[in-house]
C-alpha positions in Angstrom: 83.7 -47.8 41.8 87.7 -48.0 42.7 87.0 -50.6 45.4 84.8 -52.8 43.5 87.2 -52.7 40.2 90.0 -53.6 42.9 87.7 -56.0 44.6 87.2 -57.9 41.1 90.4 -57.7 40.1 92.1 -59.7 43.6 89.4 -62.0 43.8 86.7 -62.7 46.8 87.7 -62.1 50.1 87.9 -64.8 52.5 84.6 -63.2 54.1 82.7 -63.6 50.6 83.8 -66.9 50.2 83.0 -68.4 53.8 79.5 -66.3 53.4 79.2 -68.3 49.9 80.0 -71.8 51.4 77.8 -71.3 54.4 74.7 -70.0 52.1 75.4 -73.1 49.8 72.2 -75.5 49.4 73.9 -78.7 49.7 75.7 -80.0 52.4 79.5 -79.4 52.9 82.0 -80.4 55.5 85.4 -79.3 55.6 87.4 -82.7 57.1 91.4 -82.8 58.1 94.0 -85.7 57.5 92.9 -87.0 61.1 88.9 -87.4 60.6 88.2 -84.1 62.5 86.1 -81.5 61.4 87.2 -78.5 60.9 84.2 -76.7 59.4 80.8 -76.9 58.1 78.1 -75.1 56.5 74.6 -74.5 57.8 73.2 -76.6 55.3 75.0 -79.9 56.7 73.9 -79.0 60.3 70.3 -78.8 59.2 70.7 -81.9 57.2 71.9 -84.2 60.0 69.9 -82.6 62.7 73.0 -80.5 64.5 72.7 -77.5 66.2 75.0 -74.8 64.4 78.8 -75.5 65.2 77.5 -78.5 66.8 80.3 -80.5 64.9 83.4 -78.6 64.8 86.0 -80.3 66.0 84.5 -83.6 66.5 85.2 -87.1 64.2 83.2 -87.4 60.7 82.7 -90.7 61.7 79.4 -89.4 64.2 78.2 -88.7 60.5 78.0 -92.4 59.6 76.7 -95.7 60.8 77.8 -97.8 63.2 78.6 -100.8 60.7 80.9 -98.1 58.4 83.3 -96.7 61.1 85.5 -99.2 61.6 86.6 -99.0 57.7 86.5 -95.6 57.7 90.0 -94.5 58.7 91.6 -97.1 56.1 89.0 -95.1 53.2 90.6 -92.0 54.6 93.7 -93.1 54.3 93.5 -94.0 50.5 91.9 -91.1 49.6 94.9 -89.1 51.1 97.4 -91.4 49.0 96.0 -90.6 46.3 93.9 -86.8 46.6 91.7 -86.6 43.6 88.2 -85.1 43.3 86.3 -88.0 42.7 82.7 -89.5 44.1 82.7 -91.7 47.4 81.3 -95.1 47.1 81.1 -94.7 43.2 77.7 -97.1 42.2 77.0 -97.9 45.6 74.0 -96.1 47.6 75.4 -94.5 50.7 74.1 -94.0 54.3 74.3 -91.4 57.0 73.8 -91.2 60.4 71.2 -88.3 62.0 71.4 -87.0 65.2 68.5 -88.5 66.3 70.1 -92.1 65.6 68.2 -93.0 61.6 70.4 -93.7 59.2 69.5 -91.5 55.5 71.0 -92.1 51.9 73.5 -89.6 50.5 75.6 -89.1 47.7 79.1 -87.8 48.6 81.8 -85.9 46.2 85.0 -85.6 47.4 87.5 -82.7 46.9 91.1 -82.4 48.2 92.1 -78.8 49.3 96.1 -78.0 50.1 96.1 -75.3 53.0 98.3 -74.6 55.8 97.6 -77.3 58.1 97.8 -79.9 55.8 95.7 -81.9 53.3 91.7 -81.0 53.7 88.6 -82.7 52.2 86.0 -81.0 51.4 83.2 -83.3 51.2 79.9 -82.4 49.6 76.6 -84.3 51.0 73.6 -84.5 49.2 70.1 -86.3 50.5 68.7 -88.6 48.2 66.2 -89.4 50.7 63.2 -88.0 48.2 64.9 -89.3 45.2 65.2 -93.2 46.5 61.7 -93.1 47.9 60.5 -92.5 44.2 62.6 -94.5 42.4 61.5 -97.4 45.1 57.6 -96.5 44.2 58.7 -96.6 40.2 60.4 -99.9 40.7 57.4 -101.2 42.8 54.9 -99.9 40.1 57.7 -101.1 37.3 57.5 -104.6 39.0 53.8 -104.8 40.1 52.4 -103.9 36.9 50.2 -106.3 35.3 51.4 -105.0 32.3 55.2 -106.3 30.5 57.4 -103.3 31.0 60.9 -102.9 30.5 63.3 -99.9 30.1 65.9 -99.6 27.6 68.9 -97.5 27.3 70.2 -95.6 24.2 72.4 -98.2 23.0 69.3 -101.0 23.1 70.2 -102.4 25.9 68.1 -103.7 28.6 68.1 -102.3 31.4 65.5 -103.5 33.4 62.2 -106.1 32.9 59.8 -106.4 34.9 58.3 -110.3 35.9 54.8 -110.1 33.9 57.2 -109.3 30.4 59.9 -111.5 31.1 56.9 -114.3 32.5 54.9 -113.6 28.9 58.3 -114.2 26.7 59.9 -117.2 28.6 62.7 -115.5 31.2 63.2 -114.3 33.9 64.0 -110.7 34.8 68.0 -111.1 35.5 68.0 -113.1 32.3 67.3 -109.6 30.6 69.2 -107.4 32.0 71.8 -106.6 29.9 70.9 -108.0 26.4 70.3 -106.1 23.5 66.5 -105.3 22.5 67.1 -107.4 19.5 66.5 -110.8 21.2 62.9 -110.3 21.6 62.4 -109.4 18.3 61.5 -111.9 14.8 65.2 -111.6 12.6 62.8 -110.2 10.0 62.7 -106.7 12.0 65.8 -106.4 13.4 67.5 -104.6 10.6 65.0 -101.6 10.3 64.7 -101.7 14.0 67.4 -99.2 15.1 67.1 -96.9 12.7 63.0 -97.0 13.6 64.5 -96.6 17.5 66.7 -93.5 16.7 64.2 -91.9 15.1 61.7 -92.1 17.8 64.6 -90.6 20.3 64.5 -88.0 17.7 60.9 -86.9 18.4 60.5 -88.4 22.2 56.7 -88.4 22.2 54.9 -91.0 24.1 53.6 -93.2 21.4 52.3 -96.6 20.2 54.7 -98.2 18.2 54.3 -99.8 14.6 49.9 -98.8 14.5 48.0 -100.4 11.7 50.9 -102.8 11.3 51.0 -106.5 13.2 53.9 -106.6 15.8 54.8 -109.4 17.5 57.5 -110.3 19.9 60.1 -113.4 20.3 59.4 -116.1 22.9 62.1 -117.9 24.2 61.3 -121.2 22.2 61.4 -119.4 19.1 57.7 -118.8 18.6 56.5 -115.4 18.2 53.5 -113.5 20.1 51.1 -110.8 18.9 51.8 -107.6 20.8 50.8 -104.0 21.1 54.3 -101.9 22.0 54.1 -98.0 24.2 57.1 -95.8 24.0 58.2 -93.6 26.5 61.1 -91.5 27.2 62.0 -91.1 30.7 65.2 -90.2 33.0 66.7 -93.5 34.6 69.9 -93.6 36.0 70.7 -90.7 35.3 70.5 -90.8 32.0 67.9 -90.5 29.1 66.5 -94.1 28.2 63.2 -95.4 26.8 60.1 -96.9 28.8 59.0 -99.7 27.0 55.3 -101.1 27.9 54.3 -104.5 26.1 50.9 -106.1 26.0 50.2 -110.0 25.0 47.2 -110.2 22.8 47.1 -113.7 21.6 44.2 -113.8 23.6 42.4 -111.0 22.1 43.7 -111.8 18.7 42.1 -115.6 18.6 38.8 -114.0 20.3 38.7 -112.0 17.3 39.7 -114.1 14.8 36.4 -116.7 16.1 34.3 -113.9 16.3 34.4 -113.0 12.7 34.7 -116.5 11.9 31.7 -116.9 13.6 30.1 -113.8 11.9 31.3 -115.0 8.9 29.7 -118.3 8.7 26.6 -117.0 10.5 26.2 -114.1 7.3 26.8 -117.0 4.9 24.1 -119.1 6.5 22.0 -116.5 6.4 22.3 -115.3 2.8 21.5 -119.3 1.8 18.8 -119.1 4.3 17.5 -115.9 2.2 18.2 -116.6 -1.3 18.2 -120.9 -1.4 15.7 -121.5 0.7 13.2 -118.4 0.3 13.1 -119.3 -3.2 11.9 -122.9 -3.1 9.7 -122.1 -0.7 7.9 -119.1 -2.4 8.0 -122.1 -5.3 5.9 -124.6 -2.7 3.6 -122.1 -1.9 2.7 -121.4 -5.8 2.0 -124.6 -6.2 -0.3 -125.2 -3.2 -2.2 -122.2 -4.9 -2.6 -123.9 -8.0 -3.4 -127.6 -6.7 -6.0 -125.5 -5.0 -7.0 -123.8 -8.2 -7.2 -127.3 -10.0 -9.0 -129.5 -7.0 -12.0 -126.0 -7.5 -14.5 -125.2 -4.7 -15.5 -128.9 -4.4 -12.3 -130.1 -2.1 -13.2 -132.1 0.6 -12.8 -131.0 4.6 -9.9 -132.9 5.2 -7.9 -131.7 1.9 -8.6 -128.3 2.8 -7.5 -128.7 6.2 -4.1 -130.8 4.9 -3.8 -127.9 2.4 -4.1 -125.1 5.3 -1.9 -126.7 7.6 1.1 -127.1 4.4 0.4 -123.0 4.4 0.4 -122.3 7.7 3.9 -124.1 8.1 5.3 -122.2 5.1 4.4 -118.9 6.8 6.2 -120.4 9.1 9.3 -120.8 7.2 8.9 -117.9 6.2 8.9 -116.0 9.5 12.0 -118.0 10.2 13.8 -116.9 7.6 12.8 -113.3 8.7 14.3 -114.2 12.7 17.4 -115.2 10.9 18.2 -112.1 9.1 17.5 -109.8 12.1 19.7 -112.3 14.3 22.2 -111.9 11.7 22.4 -108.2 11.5 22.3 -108.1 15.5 25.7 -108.8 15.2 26.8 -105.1 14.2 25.7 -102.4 17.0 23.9 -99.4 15.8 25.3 -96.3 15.9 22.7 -93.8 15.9 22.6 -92.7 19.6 20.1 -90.6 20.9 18.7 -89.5 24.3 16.4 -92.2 25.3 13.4 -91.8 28.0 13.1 -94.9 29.2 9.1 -94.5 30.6 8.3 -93.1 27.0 9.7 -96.2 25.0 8.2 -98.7 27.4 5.2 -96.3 26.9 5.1 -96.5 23.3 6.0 -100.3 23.3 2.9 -100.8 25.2 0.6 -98.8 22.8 1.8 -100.4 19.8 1.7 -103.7 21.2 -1.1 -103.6 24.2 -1.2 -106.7 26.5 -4.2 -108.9 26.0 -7.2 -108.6 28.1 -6.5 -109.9 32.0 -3.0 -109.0 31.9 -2.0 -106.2 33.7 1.7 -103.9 33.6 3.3 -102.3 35.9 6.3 -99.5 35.3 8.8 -98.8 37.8 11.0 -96.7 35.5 11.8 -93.4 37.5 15.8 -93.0 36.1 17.3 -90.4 34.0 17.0 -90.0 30.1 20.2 -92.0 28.7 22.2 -92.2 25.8 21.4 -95.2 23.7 20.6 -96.5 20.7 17.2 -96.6 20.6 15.9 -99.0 18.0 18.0 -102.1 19.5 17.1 -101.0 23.0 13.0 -101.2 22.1 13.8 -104.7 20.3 15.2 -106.1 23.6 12.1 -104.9 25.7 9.6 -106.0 23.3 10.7 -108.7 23.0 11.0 -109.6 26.5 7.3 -108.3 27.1 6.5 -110.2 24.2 7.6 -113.3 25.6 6.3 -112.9 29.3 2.3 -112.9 27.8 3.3 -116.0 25.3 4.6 -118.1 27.9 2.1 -117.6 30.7 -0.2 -120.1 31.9 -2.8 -118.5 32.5 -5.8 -116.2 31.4 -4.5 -113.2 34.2 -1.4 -111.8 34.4 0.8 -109.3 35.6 4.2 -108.0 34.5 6.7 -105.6 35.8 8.9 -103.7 34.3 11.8 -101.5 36.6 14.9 -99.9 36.3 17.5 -98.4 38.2 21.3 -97.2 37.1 24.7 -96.8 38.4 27.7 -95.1 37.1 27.6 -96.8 33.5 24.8 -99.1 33.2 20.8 -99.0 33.3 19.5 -102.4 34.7 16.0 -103.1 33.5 14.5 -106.3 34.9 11.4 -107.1 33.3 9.5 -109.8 35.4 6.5 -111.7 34.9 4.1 -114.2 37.3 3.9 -116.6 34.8 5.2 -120.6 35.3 8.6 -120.1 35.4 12.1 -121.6 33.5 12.7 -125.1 34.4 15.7 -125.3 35.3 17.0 -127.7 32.6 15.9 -124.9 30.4 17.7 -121.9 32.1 21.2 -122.5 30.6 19.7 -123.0 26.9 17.1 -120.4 27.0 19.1 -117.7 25.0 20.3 -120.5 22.5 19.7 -120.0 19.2 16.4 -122.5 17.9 15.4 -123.2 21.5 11.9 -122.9 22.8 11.3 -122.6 26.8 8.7 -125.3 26.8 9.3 -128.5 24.4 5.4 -128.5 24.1 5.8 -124.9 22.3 4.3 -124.4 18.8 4.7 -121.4 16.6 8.0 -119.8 17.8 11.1 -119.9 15.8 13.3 -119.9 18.9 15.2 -117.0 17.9 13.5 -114.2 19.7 15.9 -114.5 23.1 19.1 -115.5 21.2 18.3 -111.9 19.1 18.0 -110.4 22.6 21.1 -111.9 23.9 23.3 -111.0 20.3 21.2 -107.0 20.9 22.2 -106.6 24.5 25.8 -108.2 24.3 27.0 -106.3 21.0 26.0 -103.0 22.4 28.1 -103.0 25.6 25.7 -104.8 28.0 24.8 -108.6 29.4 21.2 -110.2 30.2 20.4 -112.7 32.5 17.4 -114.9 33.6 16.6 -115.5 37.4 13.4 -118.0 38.1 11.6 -119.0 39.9 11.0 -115.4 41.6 8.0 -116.0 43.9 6.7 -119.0 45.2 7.7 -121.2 42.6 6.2 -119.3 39.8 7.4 -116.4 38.1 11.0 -115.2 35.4 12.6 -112.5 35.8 15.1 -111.0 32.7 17.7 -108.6 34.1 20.0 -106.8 31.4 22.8 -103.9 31.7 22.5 -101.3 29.0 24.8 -98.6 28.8 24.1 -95.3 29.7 27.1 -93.4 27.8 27.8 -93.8 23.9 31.2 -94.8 24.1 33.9 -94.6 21.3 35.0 -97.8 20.1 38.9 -97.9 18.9 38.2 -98.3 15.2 36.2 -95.6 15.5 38.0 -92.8 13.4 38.1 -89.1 15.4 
């Protein structure tokens, strides 16, 4: 106990301390007023590829590359003018040179040490080797992204942008650097927005900025953008600054501004299609009921006929105005999901709706039950059965349905031997109020535009390929998906 308390009290010995700088992680090299070395530690040998007391005695500049050596003496010089802990080539990145001939980046700290032979540096080296290779992959990422980044520092200034943001806002990247945040921003948020910032560098969670609320960013001719914003915090520079990832979505924003425009005016033509039309026609068809009632059994042949034919058409009418309505709610996807055999629906399709004599159907549908929603799903295919009898030629018939799936989708291809799609037809098929053949009587038109609206509003596309087999023949190939996936208005 006597030695260590007398130990303590006079300090390391020389031995402890030579033991702690030859045990220290980083690199250290002990340098005197004329370059040479006078000792180093064994994490400096390992570090530059030196076998141990491989330097000693020998000029610091076999530590550095070619190009630095012939400044290096004048650097030395200064530094011993004026001997003062301080960092060596202070925002600069700095190279070494290995044994082996590669040069490596370092940071160096300087230290002056008065001793008995003079003035001594003690320089520290460190090998940023690991660091710079990721903060080249982060500026590579940073730069390469296809989405606007930038990163801003504490003060809201920017410190780096990459091209796709400063592309989407009307500058270019060195433009940014260096301006405050506030220039992208409308004058209308700038006064709230620092105390918003500080209050995120309170929390630091990764977050979307300003949800439920319509942000949009300044372009540089004084327009403004509709944007979604992604806060970060992250380490850059060493220092604490904020990640800032911002996505342009005028584009989205206009498609979904004409889609519900579009569903908008579709609904209203609809409800006038229900309610002003259905009304005068139900009124028509009263009063073909009572001409008939007033002209008694004794109506000629041709008035009978004239009087059938005004019914049939207001059936019709009727059925049209039917089509409309289920084209109009085709426009909201159902949400009832459910695990969907896909040989069982066809199945069922069949027996509810069996193909006429002379046609037969075959089923290719060997795939894994799926999650789907199922009343949508039999619309599409009965439909597309549907059509494949009407619009054959002929007395015989065959139809095939198959399916086969991939990581998302089922594909269902339901093909038929029939005449075909012209191919004037084939890019207005899925129109809304267009028949495949002009010659058609008695379809609204609306049955492949409802399969179209079904198919694209849950997830999925169709299309039509024909002629399949010597000339003759249709084939309809739609995606469906084969996971219920969470839309984001969908609340958790």
């Amino acid at each position: 106990m006597v030695s260590t308390h007398t130990e303590a009290a006079s300090g390391p010995t020389p031995d402890l301390l030579a033991r702690a700088f030859n045990a220290a992680p980083n690199g250290f090299v002990l340098v005197n007023e004329a370059g040479a070395i006078v000792a180093a530690n064994e994490a400096l040998f390992q570090m530059f590829g030196y076998p141990p007391d491989g330097l000693l005695n020998t000029s610091v500049d076999r530590l550095l590359p070619d190009a630095l050596r012939p400044e290096h003496a004048a650097l030395r010089a200064s530094f011993h003018a004026r001997p003062e802990p301080r960092p060596m080539g202070a925002g600069r990145v700095l190279f070494a040179r290995h044994a082996d001939g590669h040069d490596f980046p370092v940071e160096i700290g300087l230290n002056p040490l008065p001793s008995a032979q003079g003035l001594l540096v003690l320089a520290s080296v460190v090998d940023i080797s690991e660091r710079i290779g990721l903060e080249s992959a982060f500026r590579g990422m940073f730069d390469g992204s296809p989405y606007g980044q930038l990163i801003i520092d504490d003060a809201g200034s920017i410190m780096m942008a990459n091209r796709v943001l400063a592309a989407s806002l009307g500058y270019t990247p060195s433009a940014l650097k260096g301006q405050a945040l506030d220039m992208l921003l409308p004058e209308r948020y700038r006064q709230r927005h620092g105390a918003l910032m500080a209050s995120y560098r309170r929390t630091g969670e990764s977050r979307m900025m300003g949800q439920g609320r319509d942000l949009t960013a300044l372009h540089a001719d004084g327009t403004e953008l509709p944007v979604e914003i992604g806060l970060s915090r992250v380490r850059w520079e060493k220092k604490l600054s904020t990640l800032v990832v911002i996505t342009d979505i005028s584009v989205r924003k206009r498609l979904e501004l004409e889609l519900r425009q579009v569903n908008a005016d579709l609904q209203e033509f609809t409800y006038v299609a229900s309610h002003d039309l259905r009304s005068p026609l139900r009124g028509i068809a009263d009063l073909i009921e009572w001409i008939e009632t007033d002209l008694g059994p004794e109506q000629s042949a041709d008035v009978r006929r004239n009087l059938d034919r005004v019914k049939q058409r207001i059936q019709r009418m009727d059925r049209l105005i039917d089509d409309l309505l289920r084209y109009a709610r085709a426009g909201r996807a159902d949400t009832e999901f459910r695990q969907v055999n896909l040989q069982t629906l066809v199945s069922d399709i069949l027996e509810l709706q069996p193909p006429p004599e002379g046609f037969t159907v075959t089923l290719a549908l060997d795939v894994p039950s799926m999650q789907a929603a199922r009343t949508p799903l039999e619309t599409v295919l009965r439909n597309l059965l549907s059509n494949a009898v009407k619009h054959h030629d002929r007395a015989q018939g065959h139809i095939q349905v198959r399916a086969s799936t991939d990581d998302n989708h089922c594909q269902i291809e339901v093909e038929d031997d029939g005449p075909g799609i012209p191919v004037q037809a084939r890019e207005r098929v899925f129109k809304l109020f267009q028949t495949l053949t002009a010659t058609e009587r008695g379809g609204s038109g609306i049955g492949l535009a409802l399969t179209k609206r079904l198919v694209e509003v849950h997830g999925g596309s169709i299309e039509v390929i024909s002629p399949v087999k010597d000339g003759r023949g249709a084939c309809f190939r739609f995606r469906w998906p084969r996971f219920q996936r969470r839309t984001s208005d969908e609340q958790a």
